[in-house]
C-alpha positions as a Markdown table, in Angstrom:
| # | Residue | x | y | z |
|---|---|---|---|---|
| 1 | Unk | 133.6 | 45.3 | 70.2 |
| 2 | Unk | 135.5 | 44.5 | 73.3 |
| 3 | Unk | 134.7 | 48.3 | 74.9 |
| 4 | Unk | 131.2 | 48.7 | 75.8 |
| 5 | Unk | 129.4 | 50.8 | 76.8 |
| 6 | Unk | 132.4 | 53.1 | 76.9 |
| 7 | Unk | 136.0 | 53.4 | 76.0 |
| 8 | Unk | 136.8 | 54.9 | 79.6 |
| 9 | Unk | 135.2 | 52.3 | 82.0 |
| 10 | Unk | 136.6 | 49.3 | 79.8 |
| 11 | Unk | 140.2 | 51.4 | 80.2 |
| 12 | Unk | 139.5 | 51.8 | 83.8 |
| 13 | Unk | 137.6 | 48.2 | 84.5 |
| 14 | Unk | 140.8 | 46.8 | 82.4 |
| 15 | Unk | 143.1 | 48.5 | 85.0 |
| 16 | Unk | 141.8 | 47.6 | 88.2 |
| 17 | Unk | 142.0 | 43.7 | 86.9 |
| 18 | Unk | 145.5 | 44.3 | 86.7 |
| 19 | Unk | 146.5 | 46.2 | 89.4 |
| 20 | Unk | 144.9 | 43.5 | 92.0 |
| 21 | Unk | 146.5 | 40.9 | 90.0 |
| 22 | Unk | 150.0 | 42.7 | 89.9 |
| 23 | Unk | 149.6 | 43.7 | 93.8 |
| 24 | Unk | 149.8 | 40.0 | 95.2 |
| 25 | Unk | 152.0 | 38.8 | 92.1 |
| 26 | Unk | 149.3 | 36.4 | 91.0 |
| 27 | Unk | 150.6 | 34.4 | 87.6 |
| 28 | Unk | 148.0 | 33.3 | 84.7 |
| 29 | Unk | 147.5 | 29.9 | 86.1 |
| 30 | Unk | 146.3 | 31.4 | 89.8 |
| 31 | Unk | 144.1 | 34.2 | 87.9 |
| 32 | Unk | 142.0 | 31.1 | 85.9 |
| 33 | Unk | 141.8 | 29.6 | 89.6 |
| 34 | Unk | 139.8 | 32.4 | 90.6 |
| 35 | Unk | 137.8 | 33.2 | 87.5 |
| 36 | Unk | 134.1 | 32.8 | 88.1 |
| 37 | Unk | 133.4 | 30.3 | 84.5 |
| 38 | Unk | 129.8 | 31.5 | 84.2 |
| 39 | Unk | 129.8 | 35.3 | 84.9 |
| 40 | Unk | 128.2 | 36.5 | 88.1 |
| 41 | Unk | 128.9 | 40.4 | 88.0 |
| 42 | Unk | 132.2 | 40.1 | 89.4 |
| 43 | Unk | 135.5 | 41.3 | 88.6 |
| 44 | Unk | 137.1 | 38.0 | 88.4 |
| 45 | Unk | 134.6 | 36.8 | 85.5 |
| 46 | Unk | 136.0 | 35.1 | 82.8 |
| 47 | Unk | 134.3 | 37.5 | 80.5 |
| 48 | Unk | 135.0 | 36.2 | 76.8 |
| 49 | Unk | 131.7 | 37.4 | 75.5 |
| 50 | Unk | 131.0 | 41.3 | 75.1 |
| 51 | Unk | 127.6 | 41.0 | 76.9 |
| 52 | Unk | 129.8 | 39.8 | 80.1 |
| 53 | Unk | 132.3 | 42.1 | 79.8 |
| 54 | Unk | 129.5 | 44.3 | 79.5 |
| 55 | Unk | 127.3 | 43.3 | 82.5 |
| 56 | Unk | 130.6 | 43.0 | 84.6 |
| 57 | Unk | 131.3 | 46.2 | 84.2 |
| 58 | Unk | 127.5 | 47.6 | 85.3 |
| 59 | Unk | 127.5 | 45.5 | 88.0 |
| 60 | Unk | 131.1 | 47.0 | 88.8 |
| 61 | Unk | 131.5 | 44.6 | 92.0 |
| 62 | Unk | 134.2 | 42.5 | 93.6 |
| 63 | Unk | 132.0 | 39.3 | 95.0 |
| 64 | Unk | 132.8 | 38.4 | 98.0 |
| 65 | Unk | 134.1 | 35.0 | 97.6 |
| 66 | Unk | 137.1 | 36.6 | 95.1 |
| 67 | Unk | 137.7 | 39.2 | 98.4 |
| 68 | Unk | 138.2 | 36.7 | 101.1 |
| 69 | Unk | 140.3 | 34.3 | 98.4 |
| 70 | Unk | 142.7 | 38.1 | 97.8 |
| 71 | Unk | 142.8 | 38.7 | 102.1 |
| 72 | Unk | 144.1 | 34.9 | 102.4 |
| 73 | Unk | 146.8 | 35.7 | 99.3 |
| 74 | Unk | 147.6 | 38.6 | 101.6 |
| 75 | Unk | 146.2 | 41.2 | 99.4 |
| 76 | Unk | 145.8 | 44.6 | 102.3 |
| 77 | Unk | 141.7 | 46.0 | 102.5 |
| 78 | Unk | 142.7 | 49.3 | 101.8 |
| 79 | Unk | 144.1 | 48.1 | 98.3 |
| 80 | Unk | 140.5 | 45.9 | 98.2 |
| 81 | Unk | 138.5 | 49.1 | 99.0 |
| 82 | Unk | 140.4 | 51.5 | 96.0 |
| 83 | Unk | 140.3 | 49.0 | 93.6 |
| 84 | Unk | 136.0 | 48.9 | 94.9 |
| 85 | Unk | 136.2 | 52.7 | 94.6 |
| 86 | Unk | 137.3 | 52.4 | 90.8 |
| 87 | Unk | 135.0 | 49.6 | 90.6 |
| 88 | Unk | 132.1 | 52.1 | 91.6 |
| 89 | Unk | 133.5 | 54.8 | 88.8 |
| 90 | Unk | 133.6 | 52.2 | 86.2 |
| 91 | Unk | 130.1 | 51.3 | 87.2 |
| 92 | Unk | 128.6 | 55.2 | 86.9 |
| 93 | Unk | 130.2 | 55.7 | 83.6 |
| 94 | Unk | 128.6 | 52.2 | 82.5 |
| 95 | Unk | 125.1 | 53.3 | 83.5 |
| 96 | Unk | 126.1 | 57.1 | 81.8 |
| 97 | Unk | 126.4 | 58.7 | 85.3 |
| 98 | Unk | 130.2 | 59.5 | 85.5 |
| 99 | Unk | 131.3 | 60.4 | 89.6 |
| 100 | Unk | 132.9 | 63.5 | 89.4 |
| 101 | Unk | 135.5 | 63.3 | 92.1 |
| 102 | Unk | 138.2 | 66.3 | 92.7 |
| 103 | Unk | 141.4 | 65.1 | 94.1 |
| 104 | Unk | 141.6 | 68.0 | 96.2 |
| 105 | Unk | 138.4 | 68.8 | 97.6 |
| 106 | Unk | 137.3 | 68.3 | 101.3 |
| 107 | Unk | 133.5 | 68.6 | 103.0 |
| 108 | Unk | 133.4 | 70.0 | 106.2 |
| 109 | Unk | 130.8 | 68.5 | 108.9 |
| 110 | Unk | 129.8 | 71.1 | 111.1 |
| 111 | Unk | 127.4 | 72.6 | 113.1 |
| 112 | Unk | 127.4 | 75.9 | 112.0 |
| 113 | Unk | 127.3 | 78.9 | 114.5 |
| 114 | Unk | 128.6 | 82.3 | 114.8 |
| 115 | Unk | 131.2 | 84.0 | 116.5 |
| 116 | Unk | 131.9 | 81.0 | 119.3 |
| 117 | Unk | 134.8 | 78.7 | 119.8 |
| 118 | Unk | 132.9 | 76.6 | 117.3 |
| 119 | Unk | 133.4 | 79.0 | 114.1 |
| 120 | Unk | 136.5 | 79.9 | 115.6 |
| 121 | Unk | 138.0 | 76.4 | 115.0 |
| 122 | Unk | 136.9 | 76.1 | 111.9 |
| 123 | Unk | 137.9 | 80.0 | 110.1 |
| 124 | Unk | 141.1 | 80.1 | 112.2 |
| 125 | Unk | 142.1 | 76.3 | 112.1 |
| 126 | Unk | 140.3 | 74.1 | 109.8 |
| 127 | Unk | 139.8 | 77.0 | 106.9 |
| 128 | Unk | 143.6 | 78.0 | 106.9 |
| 129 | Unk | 145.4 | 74.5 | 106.7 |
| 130 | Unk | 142.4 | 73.2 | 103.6 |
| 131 | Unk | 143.5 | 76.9 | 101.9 |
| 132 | Unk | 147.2 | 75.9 | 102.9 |
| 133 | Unk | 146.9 | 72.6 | 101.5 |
| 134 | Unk | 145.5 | 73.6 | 97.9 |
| 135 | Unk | 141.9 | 71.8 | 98.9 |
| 136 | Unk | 138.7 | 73.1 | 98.0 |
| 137 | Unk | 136.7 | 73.5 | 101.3 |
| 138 | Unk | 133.0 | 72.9 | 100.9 |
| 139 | Unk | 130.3 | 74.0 | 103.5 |
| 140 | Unk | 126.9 | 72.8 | 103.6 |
| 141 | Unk | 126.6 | 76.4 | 105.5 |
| 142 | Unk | 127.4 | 77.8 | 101.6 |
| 143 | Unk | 124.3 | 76.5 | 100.1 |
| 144 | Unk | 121.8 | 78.3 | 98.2 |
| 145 | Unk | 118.5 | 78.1 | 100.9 |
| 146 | Unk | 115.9 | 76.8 | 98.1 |
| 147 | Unk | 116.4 | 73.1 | 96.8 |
| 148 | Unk | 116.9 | 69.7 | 98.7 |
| 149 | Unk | 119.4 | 70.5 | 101.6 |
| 150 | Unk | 120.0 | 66.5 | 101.6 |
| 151 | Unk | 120.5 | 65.9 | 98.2 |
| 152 | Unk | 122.8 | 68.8 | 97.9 |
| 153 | Unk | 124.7 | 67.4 | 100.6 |
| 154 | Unk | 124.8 | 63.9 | 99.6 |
| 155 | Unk | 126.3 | 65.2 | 96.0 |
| 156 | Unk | 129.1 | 66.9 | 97.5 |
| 157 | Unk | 129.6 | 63.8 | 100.1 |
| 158 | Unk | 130.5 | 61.6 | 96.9 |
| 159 | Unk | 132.3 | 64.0 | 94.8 |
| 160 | Unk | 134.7 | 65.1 | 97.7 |
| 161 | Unk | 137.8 | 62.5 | 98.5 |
| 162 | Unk | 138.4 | 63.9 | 101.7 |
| 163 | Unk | 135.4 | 64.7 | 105.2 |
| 164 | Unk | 136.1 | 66.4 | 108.4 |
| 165 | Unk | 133.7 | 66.3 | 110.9 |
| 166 | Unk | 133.8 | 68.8 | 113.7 |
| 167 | Unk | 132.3 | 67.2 | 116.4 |
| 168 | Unk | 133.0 | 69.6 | 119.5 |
| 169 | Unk | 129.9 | 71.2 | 120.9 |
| 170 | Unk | 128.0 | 70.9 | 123.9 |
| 171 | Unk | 124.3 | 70.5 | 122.8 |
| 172 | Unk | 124.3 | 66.6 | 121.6 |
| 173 | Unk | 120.6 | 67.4 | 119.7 |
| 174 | Unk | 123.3 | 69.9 | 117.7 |
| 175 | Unk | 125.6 | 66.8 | 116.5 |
| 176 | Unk | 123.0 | 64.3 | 114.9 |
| 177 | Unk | 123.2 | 66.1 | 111.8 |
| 178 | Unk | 126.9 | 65.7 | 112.0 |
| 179 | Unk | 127.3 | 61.8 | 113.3 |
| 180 | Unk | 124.4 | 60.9 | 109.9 |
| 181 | Unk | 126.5 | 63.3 | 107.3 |
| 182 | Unk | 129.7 | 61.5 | 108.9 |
| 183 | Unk | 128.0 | 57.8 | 108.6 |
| 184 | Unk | 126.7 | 58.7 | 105.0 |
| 185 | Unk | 130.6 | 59.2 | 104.0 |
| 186 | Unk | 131.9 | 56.1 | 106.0 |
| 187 | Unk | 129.4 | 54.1 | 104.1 |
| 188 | Unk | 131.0 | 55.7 | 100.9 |
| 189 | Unk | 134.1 | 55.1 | 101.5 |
| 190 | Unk | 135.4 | 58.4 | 102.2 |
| 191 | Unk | 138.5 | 59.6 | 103.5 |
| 192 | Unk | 137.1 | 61.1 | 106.9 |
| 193 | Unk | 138.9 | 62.5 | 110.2 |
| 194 | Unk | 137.3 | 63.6 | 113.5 |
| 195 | Unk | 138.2 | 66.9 | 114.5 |
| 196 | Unk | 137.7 | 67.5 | 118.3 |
| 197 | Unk | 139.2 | 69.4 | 121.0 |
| 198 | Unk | 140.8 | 67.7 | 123.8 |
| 199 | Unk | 138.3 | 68.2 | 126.6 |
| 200 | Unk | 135.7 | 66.3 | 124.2 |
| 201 | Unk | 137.7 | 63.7 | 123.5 |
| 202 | Unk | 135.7 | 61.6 | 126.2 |
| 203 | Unk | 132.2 | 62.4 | 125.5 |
| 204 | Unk | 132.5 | 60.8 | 122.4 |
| 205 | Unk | 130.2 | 57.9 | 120.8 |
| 206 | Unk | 132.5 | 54.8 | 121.2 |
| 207 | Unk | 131.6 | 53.9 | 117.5 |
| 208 | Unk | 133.8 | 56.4 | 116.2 |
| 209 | Unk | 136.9 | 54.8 | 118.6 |
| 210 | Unk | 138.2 | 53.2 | 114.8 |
| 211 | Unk | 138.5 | 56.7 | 113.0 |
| 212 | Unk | 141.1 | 58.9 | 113.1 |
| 213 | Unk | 140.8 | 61.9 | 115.5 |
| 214 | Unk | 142.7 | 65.1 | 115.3 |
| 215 | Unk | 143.1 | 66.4 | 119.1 |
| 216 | Unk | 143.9 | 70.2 | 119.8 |
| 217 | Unk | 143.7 | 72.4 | 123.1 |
| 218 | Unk | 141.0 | 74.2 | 123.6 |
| 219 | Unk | 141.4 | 77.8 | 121.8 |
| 220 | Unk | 144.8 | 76.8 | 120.1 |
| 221 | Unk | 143.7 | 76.8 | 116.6 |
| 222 | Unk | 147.4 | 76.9 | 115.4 |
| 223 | Unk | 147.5 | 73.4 | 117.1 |
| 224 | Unk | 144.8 | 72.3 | 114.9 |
| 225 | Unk | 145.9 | 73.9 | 111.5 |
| 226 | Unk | 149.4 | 72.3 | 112.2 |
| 227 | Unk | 147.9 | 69.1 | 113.0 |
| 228 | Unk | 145.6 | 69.0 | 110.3 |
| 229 | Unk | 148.9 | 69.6 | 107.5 |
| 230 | Unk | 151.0 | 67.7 | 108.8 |
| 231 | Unk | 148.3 | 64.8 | 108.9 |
| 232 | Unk | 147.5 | 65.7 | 104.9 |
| 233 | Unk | 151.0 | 66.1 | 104.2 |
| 234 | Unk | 152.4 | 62.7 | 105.4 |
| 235 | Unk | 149.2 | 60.7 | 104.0 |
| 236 | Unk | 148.8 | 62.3 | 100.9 |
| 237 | Unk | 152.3 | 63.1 | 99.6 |
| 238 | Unk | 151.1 | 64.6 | 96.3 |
| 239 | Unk | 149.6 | 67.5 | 98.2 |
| 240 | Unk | 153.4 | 68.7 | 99.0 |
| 241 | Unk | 153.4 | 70.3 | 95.5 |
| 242 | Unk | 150.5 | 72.6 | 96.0 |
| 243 | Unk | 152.1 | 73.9 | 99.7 |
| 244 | Unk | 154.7 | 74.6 | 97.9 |
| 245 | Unk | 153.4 | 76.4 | 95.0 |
| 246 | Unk | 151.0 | 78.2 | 98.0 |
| 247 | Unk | 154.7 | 79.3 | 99.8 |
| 248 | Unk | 156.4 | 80.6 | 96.8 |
């Protein structure tokens, strides 16, 4: 009675409660401080009846009230935006819609060209560290040329954890494909970093100044598949076991 609609999101909805709890040491007493008495949708509902618990989890939301009360405890945002990630899981698999999302699986943004420096980055530097890593690189390029281009892309934007963007060409008309499939993962939350060669660097939209932007000369794509590694390697530590199974 207490796991609708599914045994998976109540695990999951169960979990992320408790891990934001644990993470700023919160005891019982400061958790009832925060509970919302008549439910509203969000996590920190005192959800005693199964039709709360239920609606809590469709709603799958942290209100915002409960997130600037969590920043003031000293809670980090990137531990407010996974716990929201989960949050957004728990709410798919409420509504029967499960997110399908591969732990090692990246989408390339790209304009997509043919023998130029442009490919050239990406077979020869972008291509090589993904295959080094053990991560599934996707290509809108890859796509079969009848059905929705958009909606194909828009799928693999939310079932791939990690975007790279290649932003260095010289038509700007070229790179408003890019900058809207880049936005479309920033809105979702995605793990995304700006590839771009140093003499680009400046012709960049200052809006992107926040993201992270891997830098390489011009032409050195062993720069670049370094670069990109060592960046994977040091953020995501559990990637470390597939380049070394990939060495072996």
């Amino acid at each position: 009675m207490y796991a609708p609609p599914s045994l998976k999101a109540y695990i999951l909805y169960q979990i992320s409660q408790s891990v934001m709890n644990f993470s700023i040491f919160m005891g019982e007493s400061d958790v009832m401080n925060i509970y919302h008495r008549s439910p509203t949708g969000c996590m920190f509902d005192l959800n005693i009846q199964k039709n709360n618990i239920k609606y809590g989890m469709r709603s799958g939301k942290l209100c915002v009230n409960c997130k600037n009360h969590l920043l003031t405890r000293g809670i980090d945002q990137n531990a407010i935006n996974a716990i929201e990630n989960v949050l957004e899981i728990v709410r798919a698999e409420s509504f029967g819609e499960p997110v399908l999302i591969p732990q090692k699986a990246a989408f390339v943004i790209m304009k997509y060209t043919e023998n130029d420096a442009n490919e050239h980055g990406f077979l020869y530097g972008i291509a090589p560290a993904l295959q080094e890593l053990g991560i599934e690189c996707i290509l809108a390029n890859d796509y079969p040329q009848n059905g929705n281009l958009l909606d194909l892309i828009i799928n693999d934007i939310k079932r791939c954890r990690f975007i790279i963007a290649k932003v260095d060409v010289d038509n700007e008309r070229d790179l408003r494909n890019v900058y809207f499939e880049l936005g479309l993962a920033k809105g979702m939350g995605k793990d995304v970093i700006i590839i771009c060669s140093n003499n680009y660097i400046r012709k960049l939209p200052s809006d992107t100044v926040g993201l992270l932007h891997i830098t390489y000369p011009e032409g050195d794509y062993m720069v670049l598949r370094n670069s990109i590694i060592n960046y994977y390697t040091h953020k995501f530590h559990y990637l470390d076991n597939a380049m070394t199974r990939n060495s072996i």
